[in-house]
C-alpha positions as CSV (number, residue, x, y, z in Angstrom):
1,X,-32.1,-12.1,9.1
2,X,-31.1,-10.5,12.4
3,X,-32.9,-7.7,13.9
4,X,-31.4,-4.0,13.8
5,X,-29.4,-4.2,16.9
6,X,-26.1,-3.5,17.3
7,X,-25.4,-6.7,19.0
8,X,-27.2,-9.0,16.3
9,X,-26.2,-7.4,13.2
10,X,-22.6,-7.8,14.4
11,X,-23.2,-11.5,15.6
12,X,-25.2,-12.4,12.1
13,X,-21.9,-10.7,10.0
14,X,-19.0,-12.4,12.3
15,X,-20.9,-15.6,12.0
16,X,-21.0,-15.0,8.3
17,X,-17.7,-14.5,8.0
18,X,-15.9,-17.3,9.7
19,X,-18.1,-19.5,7.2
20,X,-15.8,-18.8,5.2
21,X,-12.6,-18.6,6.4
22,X,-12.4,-15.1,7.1
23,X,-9.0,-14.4,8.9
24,X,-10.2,-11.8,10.9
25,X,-14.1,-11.8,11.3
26,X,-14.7,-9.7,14.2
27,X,-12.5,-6.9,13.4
28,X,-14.1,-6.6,9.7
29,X,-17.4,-6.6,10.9
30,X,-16.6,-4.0,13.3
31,X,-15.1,-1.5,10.9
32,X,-18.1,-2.5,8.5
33,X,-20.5,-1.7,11.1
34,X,-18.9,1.6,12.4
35,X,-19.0,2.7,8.4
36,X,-22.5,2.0,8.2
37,X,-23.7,3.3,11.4
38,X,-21.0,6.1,11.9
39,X,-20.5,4.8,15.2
40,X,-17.2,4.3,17.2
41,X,-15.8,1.4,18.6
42,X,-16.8,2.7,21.9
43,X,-20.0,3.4,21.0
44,X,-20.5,-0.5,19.7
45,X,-18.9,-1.8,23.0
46,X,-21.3,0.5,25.4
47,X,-24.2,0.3,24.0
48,X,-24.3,-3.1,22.2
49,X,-28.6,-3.1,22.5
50,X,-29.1,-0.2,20.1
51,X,-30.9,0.2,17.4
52,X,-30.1,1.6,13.8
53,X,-31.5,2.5,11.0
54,X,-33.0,0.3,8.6
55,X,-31.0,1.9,5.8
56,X,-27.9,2.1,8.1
57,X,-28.8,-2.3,8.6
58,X,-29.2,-2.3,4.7
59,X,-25.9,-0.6,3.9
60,X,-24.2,-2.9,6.2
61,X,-25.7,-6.0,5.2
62,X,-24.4,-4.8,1.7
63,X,-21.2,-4.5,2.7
64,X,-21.0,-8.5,4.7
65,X,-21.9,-9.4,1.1
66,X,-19.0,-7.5,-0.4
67,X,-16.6,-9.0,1.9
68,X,-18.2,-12.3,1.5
69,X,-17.2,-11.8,-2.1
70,X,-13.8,-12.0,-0.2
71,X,-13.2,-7.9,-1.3
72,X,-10.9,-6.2,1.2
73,X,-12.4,-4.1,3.7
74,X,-10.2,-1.0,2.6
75,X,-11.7,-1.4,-0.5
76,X,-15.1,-1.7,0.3
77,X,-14.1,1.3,3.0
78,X,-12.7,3.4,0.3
79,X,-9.4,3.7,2.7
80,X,-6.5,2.1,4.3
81,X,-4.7,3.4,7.0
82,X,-1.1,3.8,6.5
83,X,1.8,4.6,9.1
84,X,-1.1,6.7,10.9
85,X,-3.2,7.7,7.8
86,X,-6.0,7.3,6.2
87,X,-5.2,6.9,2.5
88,X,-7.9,6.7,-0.4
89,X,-8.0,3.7,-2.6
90,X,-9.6,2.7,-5.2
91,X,-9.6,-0.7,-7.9
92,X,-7.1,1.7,-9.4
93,X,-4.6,1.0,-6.6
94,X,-3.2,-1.7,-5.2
95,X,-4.3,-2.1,-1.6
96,X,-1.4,-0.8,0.8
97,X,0.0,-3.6,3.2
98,X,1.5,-3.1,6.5
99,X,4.7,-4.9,5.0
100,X,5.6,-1.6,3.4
101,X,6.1,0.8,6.3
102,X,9.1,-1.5,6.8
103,X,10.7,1.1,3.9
104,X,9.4,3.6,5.7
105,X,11.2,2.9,9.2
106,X,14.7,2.6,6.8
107,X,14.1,5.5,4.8
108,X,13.1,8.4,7.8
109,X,16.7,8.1,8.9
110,X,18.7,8.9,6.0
111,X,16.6,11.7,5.2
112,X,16.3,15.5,6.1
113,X,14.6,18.7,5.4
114,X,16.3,19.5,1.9
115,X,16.3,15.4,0.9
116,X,14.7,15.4,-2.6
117,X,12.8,11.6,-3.4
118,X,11.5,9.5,-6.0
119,X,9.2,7.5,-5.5
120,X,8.9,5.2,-8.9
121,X,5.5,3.0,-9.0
122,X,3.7,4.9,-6.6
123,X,0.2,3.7,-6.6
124,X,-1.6,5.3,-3.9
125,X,0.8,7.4,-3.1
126,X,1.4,6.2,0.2
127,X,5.5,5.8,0.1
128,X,6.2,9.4,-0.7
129,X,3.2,10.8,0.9
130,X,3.7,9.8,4.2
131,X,7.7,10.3,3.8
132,X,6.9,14.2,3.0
133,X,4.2,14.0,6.0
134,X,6.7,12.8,8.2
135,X,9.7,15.0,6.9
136,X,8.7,18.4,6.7
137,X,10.4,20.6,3.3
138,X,11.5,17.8,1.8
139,X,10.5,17.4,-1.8
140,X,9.6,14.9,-4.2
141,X,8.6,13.0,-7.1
142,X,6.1,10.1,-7.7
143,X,5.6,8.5,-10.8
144,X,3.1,5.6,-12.2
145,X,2.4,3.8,-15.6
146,X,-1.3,3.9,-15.0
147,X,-2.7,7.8,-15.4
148,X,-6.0,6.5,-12.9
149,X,-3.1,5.7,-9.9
150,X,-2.1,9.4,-10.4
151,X,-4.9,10.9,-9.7
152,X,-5.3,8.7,-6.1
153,X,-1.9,9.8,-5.6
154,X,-2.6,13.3,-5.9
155,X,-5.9,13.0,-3.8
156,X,-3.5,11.3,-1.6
157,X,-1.5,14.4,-1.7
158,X,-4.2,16.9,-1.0
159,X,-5.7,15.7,1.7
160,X,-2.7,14.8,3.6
161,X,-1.3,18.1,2.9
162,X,2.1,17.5,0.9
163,X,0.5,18.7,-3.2
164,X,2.9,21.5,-2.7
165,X,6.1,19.2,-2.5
166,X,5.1,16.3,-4.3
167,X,4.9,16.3,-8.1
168,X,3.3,13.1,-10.3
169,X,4.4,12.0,-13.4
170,X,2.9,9.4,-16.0
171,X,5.5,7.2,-17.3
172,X,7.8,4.2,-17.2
173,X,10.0,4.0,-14.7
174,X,12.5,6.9,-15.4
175,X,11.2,7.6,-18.8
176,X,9.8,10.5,-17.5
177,X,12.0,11.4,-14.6
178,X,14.8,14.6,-14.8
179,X,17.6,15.0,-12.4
180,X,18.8,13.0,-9.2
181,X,17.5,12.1,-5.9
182,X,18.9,11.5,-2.5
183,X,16.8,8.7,-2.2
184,X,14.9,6.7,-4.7
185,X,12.3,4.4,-3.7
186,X,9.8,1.5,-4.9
187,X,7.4,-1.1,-4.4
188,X,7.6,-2.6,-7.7
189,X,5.5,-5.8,-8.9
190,X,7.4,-8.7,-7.9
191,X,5.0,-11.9,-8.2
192,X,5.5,-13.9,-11.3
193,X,3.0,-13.4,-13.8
194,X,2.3,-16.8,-14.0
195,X,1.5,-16.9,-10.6
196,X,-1.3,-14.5,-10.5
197,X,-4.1,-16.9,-11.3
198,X,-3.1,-18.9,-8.0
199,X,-3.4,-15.9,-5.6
200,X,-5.9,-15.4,-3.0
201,X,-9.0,-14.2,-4.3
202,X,-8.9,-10.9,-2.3
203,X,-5.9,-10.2,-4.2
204,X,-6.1,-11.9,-7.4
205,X,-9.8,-10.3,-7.6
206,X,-9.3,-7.1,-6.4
207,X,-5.1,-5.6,-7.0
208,X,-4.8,-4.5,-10.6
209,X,-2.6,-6.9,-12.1
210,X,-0.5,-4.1,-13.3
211,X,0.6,-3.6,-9.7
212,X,1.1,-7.5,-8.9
213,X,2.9,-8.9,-12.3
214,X,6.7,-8.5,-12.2
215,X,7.4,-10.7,-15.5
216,X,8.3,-14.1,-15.8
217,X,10.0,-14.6,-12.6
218,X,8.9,-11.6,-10.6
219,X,12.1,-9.6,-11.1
220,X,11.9,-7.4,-13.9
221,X,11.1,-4.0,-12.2
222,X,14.3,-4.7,-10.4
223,X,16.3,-5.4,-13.0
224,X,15.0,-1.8,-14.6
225,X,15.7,-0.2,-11.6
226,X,18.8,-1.0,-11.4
227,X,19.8,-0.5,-14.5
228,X,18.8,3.3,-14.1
229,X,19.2,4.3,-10.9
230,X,22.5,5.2,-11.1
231,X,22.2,8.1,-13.4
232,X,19.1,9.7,-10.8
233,X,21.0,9.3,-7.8
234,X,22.8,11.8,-5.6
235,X,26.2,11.2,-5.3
236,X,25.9,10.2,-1.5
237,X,22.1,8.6,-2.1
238,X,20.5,5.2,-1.5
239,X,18.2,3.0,-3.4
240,X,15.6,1.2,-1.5
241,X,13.2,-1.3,-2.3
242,X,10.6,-4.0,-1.1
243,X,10.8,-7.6,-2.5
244,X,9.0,-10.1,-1.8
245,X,9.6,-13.2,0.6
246,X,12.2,-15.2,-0.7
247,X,13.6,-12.7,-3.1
248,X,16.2,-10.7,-1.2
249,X,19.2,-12.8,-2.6
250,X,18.4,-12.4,-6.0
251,X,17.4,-8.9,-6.1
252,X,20.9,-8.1,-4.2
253,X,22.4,-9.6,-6.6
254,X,20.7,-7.5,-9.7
255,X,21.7,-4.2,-8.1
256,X,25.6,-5.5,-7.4
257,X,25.7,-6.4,-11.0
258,X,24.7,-3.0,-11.9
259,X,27.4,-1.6,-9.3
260,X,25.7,-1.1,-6.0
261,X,26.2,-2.3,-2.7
262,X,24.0,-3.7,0.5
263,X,23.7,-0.7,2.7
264,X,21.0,-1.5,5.0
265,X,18.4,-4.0,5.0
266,X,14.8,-4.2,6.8
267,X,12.8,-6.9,8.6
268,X,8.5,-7.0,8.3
269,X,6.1,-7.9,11.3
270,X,6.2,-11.6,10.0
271,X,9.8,-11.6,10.6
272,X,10.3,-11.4,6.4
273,X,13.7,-9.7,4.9
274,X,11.1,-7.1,3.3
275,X,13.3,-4.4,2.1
276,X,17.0,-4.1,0.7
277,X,19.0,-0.2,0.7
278,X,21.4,0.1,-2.0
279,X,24.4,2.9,-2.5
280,X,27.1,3.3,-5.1
């Protein structure tokens, strides 16, 4: 076991890591080791000879054998940084990606300060959240099946300052939604049920399946959607929603049986067609 150093306890965990595949060792064992230590990046970089704490090296070493477990640093974190924020999560939530600020970037232009959202599926929290952050006034609704995402949604809400304009509903879908929306929103499962047993284990392990499963051939939510947006939407509003890689045609095609058209679509960092708008 390496001695409580900076520079060794970093070496021992990135060394660790890449045993097992790790996609990105040195970055997870520097975020691990600047949550143990409370140090910054800087701090690890100009001083690399210092020593810690043995329970600082212990909480640490803890952690390596968490993410050796292959559990997401978020999770083992307690947060994930979203569009600019830190957002809580818990085995409650699914883990936010970096996929989903694509509906972000499409949704910030169609909206203003009186634009009223829903966001369905909200997990976390993070789609509405950070649309009310970024939109000030604007109002909006978030709803999720599982009553535990709720309450990480309305942490969510708290401590990024939008409780006030956001309200969180338990329910199915639109079961327990009232009114309309200029713009209604969703990262809905979309991976075949079937499919779950073959994901990566830091997803398969860790992402409550409720979040993951979209039925038999990962596009139920969408055809639910669909079928109900129309009576919750505006008269000039727009649907949008992520899908999965690959799935683009046949969700387009869901929503122009149900009587909507393309409006926009939107592109991810891996150069995916992540996210499709809709209007009537």
């Amino acid at each position: 076991m390496p001695s409580d150093t900076l520079q060794l306890l970093l070496g021992w965990a990135v060394a660790e890591l890449r045993k097992i595949d790790i996609e990105s060792p040195q970055l997870d064992a520097r975020l691990l080791l600047q949550h143990a230590t409370g140090l910054s990046r800087e701090d690890l970089i100009i001083d690399p000879d210092r020593g810690i704490s043995p329970a600082a090296a212990a909480s640490f070493r803890a952690m390596v054998a968490r993410r050796l477990a292959f559990e997401p640093v978020s999770r083992i974190l307690g947060e994930r940084e979203f569009y600019g924020r830190a957002f809580k999560v818990t085995p409650d939530v699914l883990d936010p990606r970096p996929d989903t600020e694509t509906i972000i970037d499409l949704a910030l232009p169609l909206m203003n300060a009186s634009s009223r959202i829903l966001d369905l599926g909200t997990g976390s929290g993070i789609i509405a959240i950070t649309l009310l952050a970024e939109t000030p006034e604007a109002t909006g609704v978030a709803v999720d099946l599982s009553p535990a995402a709720l309450v990480v949604a309305r942490s969510n809400a708290v401590r990024l300052g939008v409780a006030s304009r956001l309200t969180c509903v338990a329910g199915n879908w639109f079961e327990p939604v009232d009114g309309r929306f200029d713009l209604i929103l969703s990262n809905p499962p979309y991976i075949p049920s079937a499919d779950i047993a073959g994901l990566e284990p830091d997803v398969r392990n860790y992402d409550p399946h409720l979040a993951l499963a979209g039925g038999r051939d990962g596009l139920g939510p969408y055809r639910t959607i669909a079928a109900g947006a129309a009576a919750h939407l505006a008269p000039s509003g727009h649907v949008l929603v992520e899908q999965g890689a690959g799935q683009a045609d046949a969700v387009a095609a869901i929503f122009t049986a149900a009587g909507f058209k393309v409006a926009g679509t939107g592109v991810d960092l891996g150069g995916h067609l992540r996210c499709l708008i809709f209007s009537r």
